[in-house]
N, C-alpha and C positions, 0 to 999 in steps of 0.2 A: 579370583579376586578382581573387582572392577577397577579397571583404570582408567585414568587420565592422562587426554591432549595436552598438546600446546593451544591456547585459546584462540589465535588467530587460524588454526588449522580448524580448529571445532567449526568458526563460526563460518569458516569459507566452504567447509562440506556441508553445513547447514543451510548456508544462501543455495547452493547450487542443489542440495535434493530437492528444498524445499519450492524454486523454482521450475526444476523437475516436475516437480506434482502440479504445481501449477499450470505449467505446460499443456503435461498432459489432460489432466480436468478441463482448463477454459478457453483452449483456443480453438473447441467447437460447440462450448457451450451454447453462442450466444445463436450459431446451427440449430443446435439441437431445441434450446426454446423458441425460436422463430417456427422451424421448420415440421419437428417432432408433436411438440407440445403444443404449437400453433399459440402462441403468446401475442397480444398485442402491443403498441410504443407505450400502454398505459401500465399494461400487464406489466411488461419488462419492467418499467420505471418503480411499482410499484412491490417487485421482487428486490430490485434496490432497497427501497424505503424497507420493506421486512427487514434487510441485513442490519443498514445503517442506524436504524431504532433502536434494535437492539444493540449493536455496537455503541448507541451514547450511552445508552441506559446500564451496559457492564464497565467500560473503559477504565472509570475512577475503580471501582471497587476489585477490579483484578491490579492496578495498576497499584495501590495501596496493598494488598496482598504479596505483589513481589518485593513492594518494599518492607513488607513486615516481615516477611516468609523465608521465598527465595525466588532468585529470576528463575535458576533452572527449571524450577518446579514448575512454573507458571511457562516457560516452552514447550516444556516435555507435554504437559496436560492442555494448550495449547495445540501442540500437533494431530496431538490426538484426536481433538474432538475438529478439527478441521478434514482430517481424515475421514471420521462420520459425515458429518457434513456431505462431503462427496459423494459417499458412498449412497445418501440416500436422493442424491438429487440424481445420479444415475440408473438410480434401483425405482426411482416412483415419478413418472412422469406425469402427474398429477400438479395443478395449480396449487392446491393446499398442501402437499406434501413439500412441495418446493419452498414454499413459505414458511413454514416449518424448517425446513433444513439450513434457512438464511439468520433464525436463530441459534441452532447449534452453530455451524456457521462466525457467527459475530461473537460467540463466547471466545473461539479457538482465535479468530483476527483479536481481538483486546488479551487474551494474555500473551501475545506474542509481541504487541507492539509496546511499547513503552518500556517493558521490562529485556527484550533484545538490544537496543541500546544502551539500556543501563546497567548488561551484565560484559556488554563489551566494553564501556566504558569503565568500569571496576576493572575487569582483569588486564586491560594494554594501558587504560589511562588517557586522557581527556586527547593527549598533545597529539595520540596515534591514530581518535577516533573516526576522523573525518577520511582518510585514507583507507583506513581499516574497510569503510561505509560503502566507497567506492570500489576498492577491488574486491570486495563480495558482490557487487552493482555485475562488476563486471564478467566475474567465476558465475552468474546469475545468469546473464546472455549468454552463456556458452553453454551451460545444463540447459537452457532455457531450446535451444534448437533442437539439442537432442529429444527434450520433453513433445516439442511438435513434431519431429520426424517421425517418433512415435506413437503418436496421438492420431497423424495418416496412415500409418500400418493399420493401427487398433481399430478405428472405425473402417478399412477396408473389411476386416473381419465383420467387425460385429454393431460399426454405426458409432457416433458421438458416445452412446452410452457408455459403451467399453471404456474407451479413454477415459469419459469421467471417473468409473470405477475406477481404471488403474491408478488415476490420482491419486485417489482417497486412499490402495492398498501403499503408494508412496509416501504420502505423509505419514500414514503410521509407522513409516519402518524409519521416517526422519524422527521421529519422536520418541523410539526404541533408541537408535544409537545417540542419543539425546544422555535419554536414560544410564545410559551405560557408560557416555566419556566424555560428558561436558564435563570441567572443572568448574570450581565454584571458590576461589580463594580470595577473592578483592569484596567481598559482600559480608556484611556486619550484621545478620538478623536483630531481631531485638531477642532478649533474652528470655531461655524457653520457657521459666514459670510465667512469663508475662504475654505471649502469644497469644493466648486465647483471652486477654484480657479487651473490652471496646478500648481502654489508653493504648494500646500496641496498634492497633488498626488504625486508632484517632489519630497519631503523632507524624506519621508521615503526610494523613492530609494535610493537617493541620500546618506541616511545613512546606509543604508545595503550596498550599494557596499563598501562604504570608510570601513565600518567592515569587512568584508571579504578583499579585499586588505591590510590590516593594521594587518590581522590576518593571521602565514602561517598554525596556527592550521585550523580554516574555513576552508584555502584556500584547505589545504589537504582533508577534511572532503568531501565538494561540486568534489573534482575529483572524492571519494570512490565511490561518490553516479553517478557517470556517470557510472563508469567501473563497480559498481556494477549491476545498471539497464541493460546495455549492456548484461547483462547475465541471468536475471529472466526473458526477454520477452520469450528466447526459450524453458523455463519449463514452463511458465504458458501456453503458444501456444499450446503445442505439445507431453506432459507429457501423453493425453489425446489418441489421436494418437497412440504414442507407443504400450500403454497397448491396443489399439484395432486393430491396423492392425499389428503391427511388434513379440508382444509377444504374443497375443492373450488372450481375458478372458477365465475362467474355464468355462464348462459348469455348468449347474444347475441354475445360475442367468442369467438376462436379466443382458444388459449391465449399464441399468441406475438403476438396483440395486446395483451391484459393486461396481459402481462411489458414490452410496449411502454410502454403507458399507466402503470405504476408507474414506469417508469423517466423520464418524462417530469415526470410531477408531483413525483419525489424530485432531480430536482435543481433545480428550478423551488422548490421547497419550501424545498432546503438552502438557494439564493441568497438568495431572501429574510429568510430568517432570521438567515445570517450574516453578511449586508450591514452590518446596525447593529451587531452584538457586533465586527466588524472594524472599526470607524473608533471604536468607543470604550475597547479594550482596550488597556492600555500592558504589549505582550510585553517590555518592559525589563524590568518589576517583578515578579520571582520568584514573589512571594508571591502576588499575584493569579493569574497562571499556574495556581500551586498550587491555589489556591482552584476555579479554571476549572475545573481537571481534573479535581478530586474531583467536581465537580457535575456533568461531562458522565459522568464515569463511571456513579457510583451513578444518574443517567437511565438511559442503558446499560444497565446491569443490569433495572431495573423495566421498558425497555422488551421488551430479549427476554424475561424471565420474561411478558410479559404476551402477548408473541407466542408463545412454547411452549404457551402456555394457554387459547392465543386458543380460544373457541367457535363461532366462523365465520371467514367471509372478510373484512368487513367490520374489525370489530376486529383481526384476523389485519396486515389494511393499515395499519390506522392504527398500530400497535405497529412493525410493520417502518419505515415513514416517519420517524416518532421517531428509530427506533435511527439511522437511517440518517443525518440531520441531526446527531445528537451526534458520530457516529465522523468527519463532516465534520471536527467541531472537533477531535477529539481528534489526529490525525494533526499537522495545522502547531504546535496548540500545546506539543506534546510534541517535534516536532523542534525548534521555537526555544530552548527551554527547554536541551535536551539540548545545543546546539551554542553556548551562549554563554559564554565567554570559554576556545574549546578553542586548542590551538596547533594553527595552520593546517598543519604537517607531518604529525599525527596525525589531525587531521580526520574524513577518511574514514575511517579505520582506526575507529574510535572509531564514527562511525555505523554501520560496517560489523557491528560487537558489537554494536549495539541491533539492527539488523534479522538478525542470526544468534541471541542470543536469542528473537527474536518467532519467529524460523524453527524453533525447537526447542521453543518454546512445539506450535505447531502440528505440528508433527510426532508429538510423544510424546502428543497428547492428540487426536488428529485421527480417527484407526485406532479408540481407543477409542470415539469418539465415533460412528463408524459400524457399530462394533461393539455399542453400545448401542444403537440406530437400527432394527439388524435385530432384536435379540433385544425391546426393550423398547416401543420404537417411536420414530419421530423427533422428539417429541415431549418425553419424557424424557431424549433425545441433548441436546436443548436448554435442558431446564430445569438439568441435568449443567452445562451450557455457560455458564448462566450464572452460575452459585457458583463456579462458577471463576474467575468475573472480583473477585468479592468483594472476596479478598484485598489485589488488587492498591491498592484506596481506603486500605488501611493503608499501605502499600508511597509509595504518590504521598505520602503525608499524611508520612511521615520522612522522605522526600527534598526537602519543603519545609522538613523543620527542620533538614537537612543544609546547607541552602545558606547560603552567607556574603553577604548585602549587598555585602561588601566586596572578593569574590572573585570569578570566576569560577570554573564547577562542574569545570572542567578544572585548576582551582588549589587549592580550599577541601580541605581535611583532612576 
């Protein structure tokens, strides 16, 4: 007989395998397409653009799905097909293969995102979500090292490849015990002669958008996440890049030990810093949030501007570590924020528009950005990258004065 977790256990073993797999898989990805596959800053940019295309183009319609359906389903089938994913970008070192594999890919990221939220926010409830967000952040950093230590074994054996693969055999076994002991008791499907009805599909749209339009908090919230994404696809592309063709690694390690050792000190780094900002932050209180997020931002920004401009390796790291510890925070406090007081019918539907604008963020600026890469150099792709995030400090800064005390962002005018 299959049983059932306590939900905040479920989703802490889920942060941390699922960071696991990740681990393992990307922290010699960006090795292995550089160095394996020989990819260019356009090439790269433009293995982005695959993922994030297809991630706008699913987002709503898996996002509408968990709200019709069920979250679990849409994790569990989620893991899965992220799992593939890996396995075939490890298995085909091929340019169109890889292209390919950014659409399976972007299926497994959009049923995971909107609908992870909205299943932890059903079972602990709005008031826990934001805590809840971070000590998964943080059980995430701690899987997340072991996922790299491993990741330097595996390719000692067998090259980036391996690690990739072993990701992908990771996520499928997060996706089994998914299967087997998620609970599922705070979620309301719609009722089952009406499932397969377009009215059961239509009605959660149809209620996320009227929240978002009806809300200028949301509204503001869904642009951060455009202008924001507009800017992480050219550090996650090409961050990789830099420190190997433009500032160059030290001698004494191979490169995909480097990429080991960065990957190890930045989540060992991120933990302990967001250890104390987590047990003294009250994500209830709007304003502070607000406050939070202008300040992780504008870091953000001075720290890639300072890593586009880095004049070695050194600085180059310390710049990238920075950025990497604030985007820690920025992700849970911007989903708590985003998800507190929505109606649990629209939920996902409603995350599922924040991470389809971030997806359209990156897509329409992503090509660009490797396209500046090649002609100007990666370099300038990045300092590009990070004025584009500028705006967004405006953007966070009126969606704290959109917000009602008295309201939830899913209710306030």
């Amino acid at each position: 007989m299959t049983r059932v977790h306590d939900p905040l256990r479920v989703y802490l073993i889920m942060e941390a395998g699922l960071a696991f797999a990740f681990a393992l898989a990307f922290t010699l990805q960006g090795v292995y397409f550089v160095q394996t596959v020989g990819l260019s800053p356009l090439d790269l940019l433009l293995i982005g653009a695959a993922l994030e295309g297809s991630a706008f183009v699913l987002e709503v319609p898996t996002g509408v799905l968990a709200d019709a359906y069920s979250r679990r389903l849409s994790l569990v089938v989620g893991c899965a097909l992220l799992g593939v994913g890996m396995l075939l970008v490890g298995s085909f070192p091929v340019f169109g293969v890889l292209l390919a594999a950014q659409v399976v890919s972007a299926a497994g990221y959009t049923c995971l995102s909107g609908a992870q939220e909205a299943w932890l926010a059903d079972e602990l409830g709005e008031e826990r979500l934001g805590s809840a967000l971070l000590l998964g952040g943080q059980y995430g950093r701690v899987a997340g090292v072991v996922g790299v230590l491993g990741a330097a074994g595996l390719a000692r054996w067998g090259g980036p490849a391996a690690a990739i693969l072993a990701g992908g055999g990771a996520a499928l076994l997060v996706g089994a015990y998914l299967a087997l002991r998620m609970p599922e008791r705070g979620f309301r499907p719609a009722p089952r002669a009406q499932r397969h009805t377009w009215a059961a599909l239509r009605a959660p749209l149809v209620a996320g958008v009227q929240a978002v339009r009806g809300s200028a908090l949301l509204t503001a919230l869904i642009v951060a996440a455009a202008l924001y994404g507009a800017s992480t696809e050219a550090i996650d592309r090409l961050h990789e890049f830099l420190l190997i063709r433009e500032t160059g690694l030290p001698g004494g390690l191979s490169a995909a030990d480097w990429f080991v050792a960065l990957g190890v000190v930045g989540a060992l780094l991120g933990w302990a810093l967001i250890e104390p900002l987590r047990r003294r932050l009250d994500l209830a209180d709007a304003r502070q949030v607000a406050r939070t997020l202008r300040a992780v931002l504008a870091g953000s920004v001075a720290a890639l501007l300072a890593f586009a401009l880095a004049p070695g390796f050194g600085w180059a790291v310390g710049a990238l570590l920075v950025h990497g510890v604030l985007r820690g925070l920025y992700s849970p406090l911007y989903s708590a924020w985003l998800n507190h007081g929505l109606a649990p019918g629209s939920r996902a539907t409603v995350n599922s528009f924040a991470a389809q604008a971030d997806a359209l963020g990156q897509v329409s600026f992503g090509p660009l950005f490797g396209l500046a890469g090649n002609v100007w150099g990666v370099r300038a792709a990045l300092v590009l990258a990070a004025l584009v995030r500028v705006p967004t400090l405006g953007v966070i800064a009126r969606a704290g004065q959109a917000d009602d005390p008295a309201a939830g962002p899913g209710r306030a005018a």
